[in-house]
N, C-alpha and C positions, 0 to 999 in steps of 0.2 A: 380318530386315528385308527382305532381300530377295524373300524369297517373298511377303511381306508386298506387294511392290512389284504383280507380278499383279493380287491381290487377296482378298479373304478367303475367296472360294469355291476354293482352290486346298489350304486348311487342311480345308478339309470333304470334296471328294471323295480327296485322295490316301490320307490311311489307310486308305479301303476296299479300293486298290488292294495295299496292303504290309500285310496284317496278319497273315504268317505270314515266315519265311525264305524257304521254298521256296514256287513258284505251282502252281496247279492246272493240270494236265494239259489240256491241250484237242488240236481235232480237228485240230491240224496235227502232232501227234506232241510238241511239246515239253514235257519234263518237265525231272524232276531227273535221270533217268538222262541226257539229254543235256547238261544243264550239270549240274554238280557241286555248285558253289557260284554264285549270282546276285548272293548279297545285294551282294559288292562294285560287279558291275555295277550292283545300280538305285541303291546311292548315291553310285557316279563320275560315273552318269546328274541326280543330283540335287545333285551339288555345281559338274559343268559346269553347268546351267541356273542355278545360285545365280551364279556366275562371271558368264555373259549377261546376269542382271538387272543385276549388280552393274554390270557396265561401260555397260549402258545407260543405264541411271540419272544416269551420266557427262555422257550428252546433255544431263541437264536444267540442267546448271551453267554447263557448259565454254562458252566463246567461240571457244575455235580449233577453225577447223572438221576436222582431223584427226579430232582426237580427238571432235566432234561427229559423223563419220561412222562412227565406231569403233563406239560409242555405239550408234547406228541400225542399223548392221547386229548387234550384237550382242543388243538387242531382237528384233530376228528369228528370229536365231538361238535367243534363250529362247523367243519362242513357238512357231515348230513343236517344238522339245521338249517344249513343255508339253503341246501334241496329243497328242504320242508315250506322254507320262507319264500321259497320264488316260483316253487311250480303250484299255481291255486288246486288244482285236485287234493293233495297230501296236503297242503295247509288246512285246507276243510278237516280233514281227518284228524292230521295233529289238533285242533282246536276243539273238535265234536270230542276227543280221548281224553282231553286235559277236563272240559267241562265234565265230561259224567263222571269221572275217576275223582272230581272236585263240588261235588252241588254243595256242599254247606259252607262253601268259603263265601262271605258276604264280600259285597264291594267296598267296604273301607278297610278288612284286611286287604282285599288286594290291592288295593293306593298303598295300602303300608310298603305293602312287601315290594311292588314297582319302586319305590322310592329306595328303597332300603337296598334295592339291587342295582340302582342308579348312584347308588352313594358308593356301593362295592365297586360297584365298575369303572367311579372316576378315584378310586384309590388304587386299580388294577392298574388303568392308565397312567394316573402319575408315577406311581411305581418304576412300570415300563421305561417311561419318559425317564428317572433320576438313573434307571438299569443302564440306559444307552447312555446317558453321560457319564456316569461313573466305568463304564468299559472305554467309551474315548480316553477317560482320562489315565485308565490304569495301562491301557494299551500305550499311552502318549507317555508315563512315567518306563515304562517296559523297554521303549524304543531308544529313551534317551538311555537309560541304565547299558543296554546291549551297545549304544555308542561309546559309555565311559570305558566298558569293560573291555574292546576293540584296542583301545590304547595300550591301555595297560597289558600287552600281551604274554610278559612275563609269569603272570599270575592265573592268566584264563586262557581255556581253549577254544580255540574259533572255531572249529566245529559244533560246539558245542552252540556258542553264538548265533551259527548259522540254523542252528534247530529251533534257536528261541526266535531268529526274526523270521523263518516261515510263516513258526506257527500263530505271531503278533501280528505278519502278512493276511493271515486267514481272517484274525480278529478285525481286520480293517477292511476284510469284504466284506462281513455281517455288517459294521457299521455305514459303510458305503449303500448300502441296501436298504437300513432302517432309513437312511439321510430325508431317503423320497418320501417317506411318508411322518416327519417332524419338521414344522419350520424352520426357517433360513435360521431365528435366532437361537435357534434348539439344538446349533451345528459344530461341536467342537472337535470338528474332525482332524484330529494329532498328525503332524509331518515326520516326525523323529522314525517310528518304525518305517516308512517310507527310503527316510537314508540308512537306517540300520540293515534292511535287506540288500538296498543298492550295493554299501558300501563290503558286507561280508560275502557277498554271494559274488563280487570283483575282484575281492581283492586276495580271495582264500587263493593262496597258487598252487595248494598240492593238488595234485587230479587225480590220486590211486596209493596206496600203499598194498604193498605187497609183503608179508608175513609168517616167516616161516615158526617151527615150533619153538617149544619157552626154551628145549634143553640144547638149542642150536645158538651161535655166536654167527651175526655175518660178519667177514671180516676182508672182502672186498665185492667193488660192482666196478662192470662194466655195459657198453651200449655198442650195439651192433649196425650200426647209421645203414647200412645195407640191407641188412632181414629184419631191421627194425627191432629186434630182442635186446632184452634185458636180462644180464647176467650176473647172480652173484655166488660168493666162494663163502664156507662158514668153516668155522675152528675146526671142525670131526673130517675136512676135505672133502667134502662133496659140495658139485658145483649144480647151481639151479638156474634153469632157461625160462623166460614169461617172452609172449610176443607181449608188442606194442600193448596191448589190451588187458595185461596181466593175468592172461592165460596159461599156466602151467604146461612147457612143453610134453609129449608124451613119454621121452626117453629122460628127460629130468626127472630125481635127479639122480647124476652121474657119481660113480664114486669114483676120483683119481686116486685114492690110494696114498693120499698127501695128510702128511697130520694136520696139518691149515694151509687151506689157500688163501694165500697174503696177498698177489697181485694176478690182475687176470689183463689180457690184451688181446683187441681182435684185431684182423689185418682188412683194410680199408674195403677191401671186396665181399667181407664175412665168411670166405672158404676156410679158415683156419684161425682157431682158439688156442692160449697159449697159456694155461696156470704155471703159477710158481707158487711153493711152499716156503714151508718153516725150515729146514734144511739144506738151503740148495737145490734142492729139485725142482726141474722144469720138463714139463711137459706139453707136447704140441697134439691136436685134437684138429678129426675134421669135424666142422660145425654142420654137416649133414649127416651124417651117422653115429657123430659121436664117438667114432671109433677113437683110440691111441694109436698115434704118427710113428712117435720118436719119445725118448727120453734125453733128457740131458742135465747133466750137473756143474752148477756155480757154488763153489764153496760148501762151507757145511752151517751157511748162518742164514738167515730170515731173506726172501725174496724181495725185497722193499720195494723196487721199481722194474718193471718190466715194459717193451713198447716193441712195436713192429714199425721198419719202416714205410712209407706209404704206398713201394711197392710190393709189401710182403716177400720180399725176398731176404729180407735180413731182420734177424729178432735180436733184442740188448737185454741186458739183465746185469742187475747192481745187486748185492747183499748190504748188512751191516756189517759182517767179517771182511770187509774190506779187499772186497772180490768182483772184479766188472768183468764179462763174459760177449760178446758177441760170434752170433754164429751165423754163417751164407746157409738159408737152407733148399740154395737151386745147387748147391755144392757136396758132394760125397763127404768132403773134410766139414768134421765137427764144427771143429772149434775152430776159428777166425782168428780171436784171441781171447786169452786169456790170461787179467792181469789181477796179480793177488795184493798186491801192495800198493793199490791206489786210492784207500782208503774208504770212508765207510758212504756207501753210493743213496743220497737221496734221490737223485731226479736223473731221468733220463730223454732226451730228446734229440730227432735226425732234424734235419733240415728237408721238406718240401720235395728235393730233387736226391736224396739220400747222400750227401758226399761230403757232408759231417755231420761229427755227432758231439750234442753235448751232454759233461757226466757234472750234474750239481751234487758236492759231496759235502758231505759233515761240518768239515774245518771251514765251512764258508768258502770252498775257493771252487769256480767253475772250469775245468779240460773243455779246449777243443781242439778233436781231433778228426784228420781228416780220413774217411773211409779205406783211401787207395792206401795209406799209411798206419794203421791206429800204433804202432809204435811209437809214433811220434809227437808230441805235444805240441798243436799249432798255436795255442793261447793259452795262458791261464792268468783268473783277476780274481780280486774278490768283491764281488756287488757291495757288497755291505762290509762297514767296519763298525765295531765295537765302541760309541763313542763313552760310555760307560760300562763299569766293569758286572753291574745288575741287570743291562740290556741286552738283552739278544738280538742280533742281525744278520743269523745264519741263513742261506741260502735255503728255501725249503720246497722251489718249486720254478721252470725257467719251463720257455716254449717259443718257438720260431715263427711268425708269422708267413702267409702264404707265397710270399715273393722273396723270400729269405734277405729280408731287408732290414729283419730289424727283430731285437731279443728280448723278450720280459722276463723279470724274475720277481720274484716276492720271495722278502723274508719274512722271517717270524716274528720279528719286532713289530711285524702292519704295512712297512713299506713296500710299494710295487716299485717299479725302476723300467724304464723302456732304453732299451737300448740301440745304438746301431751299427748297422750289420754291410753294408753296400759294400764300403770297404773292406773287404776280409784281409787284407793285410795290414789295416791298422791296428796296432792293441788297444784293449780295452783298460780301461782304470776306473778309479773309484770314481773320481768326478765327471767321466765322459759321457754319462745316460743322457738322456735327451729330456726327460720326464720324467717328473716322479707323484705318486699319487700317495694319501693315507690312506687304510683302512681301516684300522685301527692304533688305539694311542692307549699307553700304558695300563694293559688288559691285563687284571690279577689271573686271570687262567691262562691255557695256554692252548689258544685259539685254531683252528682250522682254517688253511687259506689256501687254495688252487686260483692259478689264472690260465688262462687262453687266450687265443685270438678267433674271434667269431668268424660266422660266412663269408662276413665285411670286412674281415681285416680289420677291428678292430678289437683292442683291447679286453678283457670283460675281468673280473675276479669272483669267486664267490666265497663268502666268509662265515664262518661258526664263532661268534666271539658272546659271551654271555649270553647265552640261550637263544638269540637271536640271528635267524641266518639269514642272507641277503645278498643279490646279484650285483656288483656296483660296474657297472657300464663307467669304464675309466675313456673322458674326455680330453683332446688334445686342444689346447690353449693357447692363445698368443700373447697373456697376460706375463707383467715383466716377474711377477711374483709366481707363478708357474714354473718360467724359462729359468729361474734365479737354482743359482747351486747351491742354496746355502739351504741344509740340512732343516734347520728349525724354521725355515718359512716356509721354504719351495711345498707346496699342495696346489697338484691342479684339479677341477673339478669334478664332481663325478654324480652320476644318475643312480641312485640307490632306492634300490624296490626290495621290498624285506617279503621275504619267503614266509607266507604263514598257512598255516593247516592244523590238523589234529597234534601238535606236537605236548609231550609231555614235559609239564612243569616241574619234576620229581627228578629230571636228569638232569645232571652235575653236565653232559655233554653231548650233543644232541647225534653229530654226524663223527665220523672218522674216516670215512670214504666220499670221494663225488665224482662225476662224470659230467658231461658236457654234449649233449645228442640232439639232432636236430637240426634243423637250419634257424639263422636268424630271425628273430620277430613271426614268423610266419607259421615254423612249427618245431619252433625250439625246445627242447624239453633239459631238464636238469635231473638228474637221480643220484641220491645222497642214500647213506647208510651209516648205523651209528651203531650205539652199547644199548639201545633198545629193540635190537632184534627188527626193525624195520625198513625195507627196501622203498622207497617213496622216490611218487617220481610229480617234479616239480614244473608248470607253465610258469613262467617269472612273469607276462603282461597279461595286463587286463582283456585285451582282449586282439585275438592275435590276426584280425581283418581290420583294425583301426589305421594304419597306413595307407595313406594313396597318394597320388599325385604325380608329380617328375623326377623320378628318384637322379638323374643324370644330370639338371640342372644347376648351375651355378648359379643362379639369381634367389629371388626370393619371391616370391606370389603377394601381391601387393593389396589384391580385394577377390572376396568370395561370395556366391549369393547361390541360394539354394533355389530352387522352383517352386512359384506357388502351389502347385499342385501335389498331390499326394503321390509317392515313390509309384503307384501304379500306372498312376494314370500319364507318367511323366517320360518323355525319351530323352531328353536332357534334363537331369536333376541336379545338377552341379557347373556352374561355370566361374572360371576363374581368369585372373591377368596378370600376368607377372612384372617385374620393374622395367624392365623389355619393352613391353607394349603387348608380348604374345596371348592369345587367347586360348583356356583350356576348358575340354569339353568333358564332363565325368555322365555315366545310366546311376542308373538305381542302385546297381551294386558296385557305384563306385571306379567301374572299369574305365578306363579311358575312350575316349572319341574322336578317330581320328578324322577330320573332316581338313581334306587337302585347300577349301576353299577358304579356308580362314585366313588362310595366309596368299593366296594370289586373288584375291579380294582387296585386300589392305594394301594398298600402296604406302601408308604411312604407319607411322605408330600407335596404337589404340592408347586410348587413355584412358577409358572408361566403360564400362559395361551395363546393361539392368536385364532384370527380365521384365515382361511382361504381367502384368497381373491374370489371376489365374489361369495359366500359358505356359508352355513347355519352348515358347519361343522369347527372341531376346533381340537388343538391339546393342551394336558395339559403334562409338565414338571415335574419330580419329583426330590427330591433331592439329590436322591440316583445313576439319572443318567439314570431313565429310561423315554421315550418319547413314550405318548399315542397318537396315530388319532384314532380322534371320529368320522368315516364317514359310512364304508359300512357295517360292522357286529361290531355296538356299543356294542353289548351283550358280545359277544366273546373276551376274553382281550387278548391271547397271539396272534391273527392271527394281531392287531393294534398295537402292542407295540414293540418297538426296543429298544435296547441298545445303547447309544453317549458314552459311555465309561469316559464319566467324572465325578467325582469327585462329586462335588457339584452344579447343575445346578444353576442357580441364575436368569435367562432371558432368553428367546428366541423368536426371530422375524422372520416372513415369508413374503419375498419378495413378491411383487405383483402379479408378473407370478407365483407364488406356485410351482417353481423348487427352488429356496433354501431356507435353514434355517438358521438362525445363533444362533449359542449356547454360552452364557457368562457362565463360572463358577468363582468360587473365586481363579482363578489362573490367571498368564498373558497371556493366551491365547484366542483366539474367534474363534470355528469351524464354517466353511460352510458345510453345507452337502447338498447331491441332493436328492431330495423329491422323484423324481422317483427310482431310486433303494437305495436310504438312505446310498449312500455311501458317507464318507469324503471327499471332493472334496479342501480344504486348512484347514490349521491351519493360523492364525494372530498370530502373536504374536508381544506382545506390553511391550518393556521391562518398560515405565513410567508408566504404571498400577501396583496399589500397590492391592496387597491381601486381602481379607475378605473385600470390599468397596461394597457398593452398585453400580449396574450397569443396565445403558438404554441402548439399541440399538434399533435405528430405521432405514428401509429404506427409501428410498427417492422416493418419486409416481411411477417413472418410473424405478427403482429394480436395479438404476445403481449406486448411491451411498450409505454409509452406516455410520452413524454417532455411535459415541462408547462415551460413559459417565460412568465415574467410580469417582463420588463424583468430586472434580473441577477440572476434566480433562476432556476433548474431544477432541477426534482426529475424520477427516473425511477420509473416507479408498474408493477407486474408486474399485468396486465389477460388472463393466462394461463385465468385463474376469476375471471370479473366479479362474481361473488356474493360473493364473500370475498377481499376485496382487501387487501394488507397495506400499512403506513407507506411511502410514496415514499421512495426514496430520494435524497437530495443532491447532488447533481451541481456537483463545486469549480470554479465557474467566475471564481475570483480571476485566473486568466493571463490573463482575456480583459479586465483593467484596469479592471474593474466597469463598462466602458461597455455599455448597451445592447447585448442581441442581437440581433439583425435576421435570421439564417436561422438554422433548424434542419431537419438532413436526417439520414436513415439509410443507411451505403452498404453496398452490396450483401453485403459481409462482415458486417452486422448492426451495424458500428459507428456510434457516433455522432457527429457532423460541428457544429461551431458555429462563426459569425463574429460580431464583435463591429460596430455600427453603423460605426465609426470602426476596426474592424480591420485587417490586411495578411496574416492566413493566418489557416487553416481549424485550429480545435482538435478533440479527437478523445478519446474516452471509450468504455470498452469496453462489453457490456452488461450486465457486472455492476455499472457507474454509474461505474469506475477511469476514473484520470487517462492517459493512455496520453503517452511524452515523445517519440513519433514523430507530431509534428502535421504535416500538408501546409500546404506551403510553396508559395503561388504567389507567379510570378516572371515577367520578360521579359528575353530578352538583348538587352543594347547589342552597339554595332557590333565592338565587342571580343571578344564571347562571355559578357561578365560578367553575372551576375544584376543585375536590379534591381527590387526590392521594390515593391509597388503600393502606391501612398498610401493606397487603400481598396480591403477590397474589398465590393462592392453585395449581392452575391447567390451562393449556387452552386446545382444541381442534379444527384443521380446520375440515371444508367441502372439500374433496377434489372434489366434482364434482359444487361446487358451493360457489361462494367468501365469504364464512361466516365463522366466528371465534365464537366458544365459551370461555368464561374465566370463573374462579368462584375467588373473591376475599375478603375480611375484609375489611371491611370500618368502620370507627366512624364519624359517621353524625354529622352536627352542629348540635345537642342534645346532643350528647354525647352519643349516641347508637351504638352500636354495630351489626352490619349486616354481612352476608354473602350474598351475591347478585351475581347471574348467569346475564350475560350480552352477547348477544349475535349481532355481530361485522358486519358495511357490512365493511371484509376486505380492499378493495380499498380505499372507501372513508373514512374508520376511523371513522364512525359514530355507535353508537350503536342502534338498530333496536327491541333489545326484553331485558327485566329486567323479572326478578323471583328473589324472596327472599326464602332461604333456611333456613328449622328449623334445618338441623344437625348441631349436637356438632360438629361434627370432619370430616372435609372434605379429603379425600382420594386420590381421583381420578375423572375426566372429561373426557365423551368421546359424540360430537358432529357423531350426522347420518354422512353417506355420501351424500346423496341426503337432509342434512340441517333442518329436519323436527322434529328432536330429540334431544334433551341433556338427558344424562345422570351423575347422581352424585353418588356416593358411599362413603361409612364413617361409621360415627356411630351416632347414634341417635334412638329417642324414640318417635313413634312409628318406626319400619322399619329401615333398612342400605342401600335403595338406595331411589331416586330421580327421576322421569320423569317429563319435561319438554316438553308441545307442541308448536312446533312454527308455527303457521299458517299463510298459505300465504296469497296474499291479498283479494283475495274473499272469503275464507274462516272466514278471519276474520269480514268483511265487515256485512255476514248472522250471524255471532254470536254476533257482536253488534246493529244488527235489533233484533235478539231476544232477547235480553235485554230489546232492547226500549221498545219494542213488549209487554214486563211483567207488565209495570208500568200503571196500572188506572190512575192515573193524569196526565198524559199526553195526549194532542189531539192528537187522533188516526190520523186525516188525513194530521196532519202535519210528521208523523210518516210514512204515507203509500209513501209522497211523496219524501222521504229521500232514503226509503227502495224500491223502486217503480221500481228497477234493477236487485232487490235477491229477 
């Protein structure tokens, strides 16, 4: 092993040099008449240098640096030996030096002492050997530890987390490295730090915190969607600017002269900043010089809510002295209005086209009042009522969506409320919302909660409720227990991604401010600000290019398949088909492809699609019976198209070698055809196949056998000799509870893989068609550590050039939430290696890369109908959780460089 360690050119030259006892004579005189006996010397020579590897190799495990310098120098020491040993001039030398430096040692002390160095050297080796298993192992308890701790996030910091799975990241490439030179059964290469890097280096969403000094209070932020800055106001009234990058502008920071600035506001073009104070004082600010505008005063009580409307031509401002303020500032005249007696002003918002406004005030009751009038009161309701006298349901925050068609509000109790707006002449009442979501339910604190409406026009909330903060993407439902008005059931569903980063465990309250910047999905950002003095600016998704598809369509994408080939070498890596029949083209990054001849090619409906084996080209299936290749003149439809003379196509699959086809229609037959001249080469026919069923066929890696599914049947047909094909055989698929199959795959062992529509694990049949009673079993652990069973699962997919399984399954979490979660398998050992959670409604179809570096999902949802998933290897992953580290101010840089000190 440890010669081994050098390398394998060390196996190749040294026999030339020993393949007698005695060496040959050369011109320096040394022969055998001068030494007597060598052999002992060249392999005392050869079990010291075994010795040097052995302790070097020390280096690559050890942490205490002793024994890491031992290590290092004893590497050295092997390699000038190894010089010694392989070039014959200096070996003469080294041997003529040892003999005369030694004439009185006899030849059975040196048997001794070769022996004696043979016994050291295989106690160095085993050593080695128990070294690399006990670091697999303590890396594998490391990994699972940094998963427990991920849960429990109330007690740990995932920063912190994210330093431990680097640095157990690093531990897994020394062992990955010792792997090649230890037997297979030498091999307990741990998967847990695997998912502990995947999952904290995903799912951490802060990207920066921004931190001003310990004797400062921030005590609001704002986001400038325009110049891209981030703005916050602290207790002593001085306001501070970061661009996008948390770069301190030069003129920050600014003193307004304000004892706190309580609310800040920018106007949708970034020309104009607008603080308000502890006082009543408000002030307008151009955001390019910083200069002071204008002054103006609202009462003499806390600024609470301030906003511009989307023309910036009209700024609002509410106090807790029970003083609402609007002023025109394209107008000479101040004040607009000013009204003292309207009570104590939490929220304020215009409508999209400015020409109302609404004022959500204290007593729970919301004004709408129209611009051309603000004297006048054109509605007042109150969202919430008190259904008990210990509950609170006061109005704490309301906003207009972008077509003024419709009003959110959240109270303090955790309710959101959507309301509607089309009508502006009908009133509003308690019962009249359209939806209503939780976000929290009888919270001993008393929680932080802003909503909006995203890029989309939809809903969103973000919430601080015991130390835990999180984006909940509020979904609109057509479920009767959603639509229902009744207080204690109505909850409609909702996408909750918990906001995690460096947050401290010692604060009673994390945020007190938040903002809303960005565009949807794509480069949305969140910035929050609390009683820790920290401005933190938050990515809510894992990862913000995982969207793509038909964001416009109303259908749902029905089957996905990826390219055999590897993303480079690929110009279609992605096709897809929708319930339609339409056919979609995605490159490498996913971009669309439009290719006009997709569609005046198809005179009928596609039903089916494949690609080709390793081929960047495909063939599409119509219903009518005709069969498109999309290879050498895609333009041209009749020189690509042939006639299968069937009926109704419904499926068809191309064997690995891309000499056969098989074609399923809704009859009991299944043709083979030969790809090279497209002639029929057999019919199957299958008299227990019933008609009009849905039907899978798949081949099997090696093109020899061919599995046939037509709803709860499958037979296995041997397609070894297409000419003479014998009886399929019966594949018992009674455990899978006669429900519908929905996948069929073949993993890399040749086995066969099936789920049931409505199933919770993968069944598994060998390929002589046996029942095998080691089925794979997915699962999700709770915060406990304990399994829990997936309500369904949708889909799976192997790698076939690499032992990885993807699945996409429902789970209901100990919360009672509802997930669809990608989990991706190391097949062998059963462990899961990579999680993604998915926002589609309706999942379709999974299909895993070959080479293992992709998932893809297909279905329906909003934005987009497919999915992309990266899964990165481990030094990949390793440099992208250094740049994370890499992002965070509070963090010491040099404990950071020395983690990262390898990428």
């Amino acid at each position: 092993m440890c010669r081994q360690t050098i390398g394998n050119w060390y196996y190749l030259k040294l026999p030339l040099i020993y393949t007698h006892n005695t060496m040959t004579p050369s011109s320096d005189n040394l022969s055998e008449q001068h030494i007597p006996d060598i052999e002992p010397l060249n392999n005392s020579l050869l079990i010291l240098f075994d010795i040097c590897s052995a302790l070097g190799s020390i280096a690559l495990f050890q942490t205490f640096w002793p024994l890491q310098i031992l290590g290092f120098v004893s590497l050295g020491l092997a390699f000038v030996l190894s010089v010694f040993l392989l070039i014959p001039p200096l070996h003469r030398q080294l041997i003529r030096f040892i003999h005369n430096r030694l004439p009185s040692i006899s030849r059975h002390w040196k048997i001794i002492i070769k022996r004696f160095l043979i016994f050291l050297a295989l106690m160095l080796l085993a050593g080695n050997i128990f070294s690399f298993i006990g670091t697999c192992t303590t890396t594998g308890r490391e990994g699972d530890r940094i998963l427990a701790d991920w849960k429990n996030d109330n007690e740990v910091q995932q920063i912190e987390l994210l330093k431990s799975a680097v640095e157990n990241g690093n531990n897994l490439k020394r062992i990955y490295w010792m792997r090649r030179f230890l037997p297979n059964w030498m091999n307990p290469i741990p998967v847990s730090p695997l998912l502990a890097l995947q999952k904290t280096e995903n799912e951490i969403r802060e990207i920066n915190q921004l931190k001003l000094s310990e004797d400062m209070k921030i005590t609001a932020v704002a986001w400038d969607e325009k110049k891209r800055k981030i703005m916050a106001g602290e207790r002593g009234g001085k306001l501070f600017i970061w661009d996008s990058l948390g770069k301190l502008d030069k003129k920050s920071p600014v003193d307004t002269k304000q004892d706190t600035i309580s609310s800040i506001s920018v106007t949708l073009d970034g020309e104009k900043i607008a603080t308000g104070g502890s006082k009543g004082s408000v002030k307008l600010w151009n955001s390019s010089d910083l200069n002071d505008l204008k002054d103006f005063k609202c009462g003499t009580g806390q600024i609470n809510s301030m906003t511009f409307d989307r023309q910036g031509s009209y700024l609002a401002a509410g106090t807790f002295d029970k003083t609402f303020c609007l002023w025109d500032l394209n107008n000479a005249q101040s004040d607009l209005l000013k009204d003292t007696n309207i009570g104590n002003v939490r929220k304020i918002a215009f409508t999209p086209n400015s020409d109302i406004i609404a004022i959500a005030k204290g007593d729970g009751y919301v004004e709408l009042r129209k611009l051309a009038d603000m004297s006048q009161v054109m509605d007042t309701w109150k969202p919430y009522e008190n259904i008990e006298a210990k509950e609170r349901y006061d109005i704490n925050d309301i906003a207009f969506n972008q077509n003024s068609t419709e009003i959110i509000t959240s109270g303090i109790g955790g309710k959101v409320r959507l309301w509607p707006w089309e009508d502006k002449t009908k009133k509003l009442g308690e019962n009249s919302y359209l939806y209503q979501w939780i976000v929290f339910d009888n919270s001993p604190n008393l929680p932080f909660l802003s909503v909006r409406f995203d890029s989309l026009d939809e809903p969103i909330a973000i919430v601080e409720n015991q130390k835990k903060l999180t984006v909940n993407k509020l979904k609109v439902s057509t479920d009767t227990e959603c639509q229902s008005k009744s207080p204690e059931k109505q909850n409609c569903p909702q996408e909750i991604v918990e906001l995690r980063g460096y947050l401290s465990k010692d604060m009673k309250r994390i945020i007190n401010s938040a903002v809303f910047g960005g565009n949807f999905r794509s480069q949305e950002r969140y910035i929050t600000a609390g009683s820790e003095n920290i401005v933190r600016i938050w990515e809510p998704y894992e990862n913000k290019d995982y969207i793509f598809g038909i964001p416009d369509a109303q259908t749902s994408i029905t089957t996905m398949q990826v390219s055999p080939l590897n993303k480079e070498n690929s110009t279609i890596y992605v096709i897809g088909l929708d319930r339609e029949g339409k056919v979609f083209l995605w490159d490498k990054n996913f971009s669309s492809i439009n290719d006009p001849n997709l569609e005046t090619c198809h005179s009928q409906k596609v039903s089916s699609i494949h690609f080709k084996q390793n081929q960047s080209k495909f063939f599409t299936a119509h219903e009518d019976g005709i069969i498109m290749s999309w290879d050498d003149r895609p333009g041209d439809c009749d020189s690509n198209k042939w006639d299968s003379k069937r009926k109704k196509i419904t499926e068809i699959s191309v064997s690995p070698k891309n000499n056969i086809m098989a074609v399923a229609d809704t009859t009991e037959e299944l043709e083979l055809f030969n790809l090279l001249n497209r002639n029929l080469i057999r019919t199957i026919y299958d008299p227990d196949a019933q008609q009009e069923q849905e039907e899978i066929i798949r081949f099997s890696p090696d093109g020899k056998s061919l599995v046939v599914v037509k709803n709860d049947k499958a037979k296995l047909w041997d397609v070894s000799d297409p000419v003479s094909i014998k009886d399929g055989i019966p594949l018992d698929v009674a455990k899978l509870r006669q429900s519908q199959i929905s996948s069929v795959g073949f993993s890399p062992n040749k086995k066969i893989a099936m789920v049931a529509k409505d199933g919770d694990r993968l069944f598994l049949w060998d390929k002589s068609g046996k029942t095998l009673e080691n089925d794979f079993e997915v699962y999700l652990e709770d915060q406990d550590g304990q399994p829990i069973k997936p309500k369904q699962i949708y889909g799976f997919s192997f790698s076939q050039n690499h032992p990885f399984l993807a699945t996409v399954s429902n789970y209901v979490t100990d919360i009672d939430q509802e997930i669809n979660l990608i989990q991706v398998w190391n097949w062998y050992k059963h462990k899961p290696i990579a999680e993604f959670q998915s926002s589609l409604d309706i999942i379709k179809t999974i299909q895993l890369s070959s080479d293992g570096k992709d998932v893809v999902l297909g279905g329906r949802g909003k934005p987009g109908q497919g999915e992309h998933w990266e899964i990165k290897n481990l030094n990949e992953s390793i440099k992208y959780g250094c740049a994370k580290l890499r992002d965070y101010h509070a963090i010491n840089k040099s404990d950071v460089k020395s983690i990262c000190k390898t990428n």
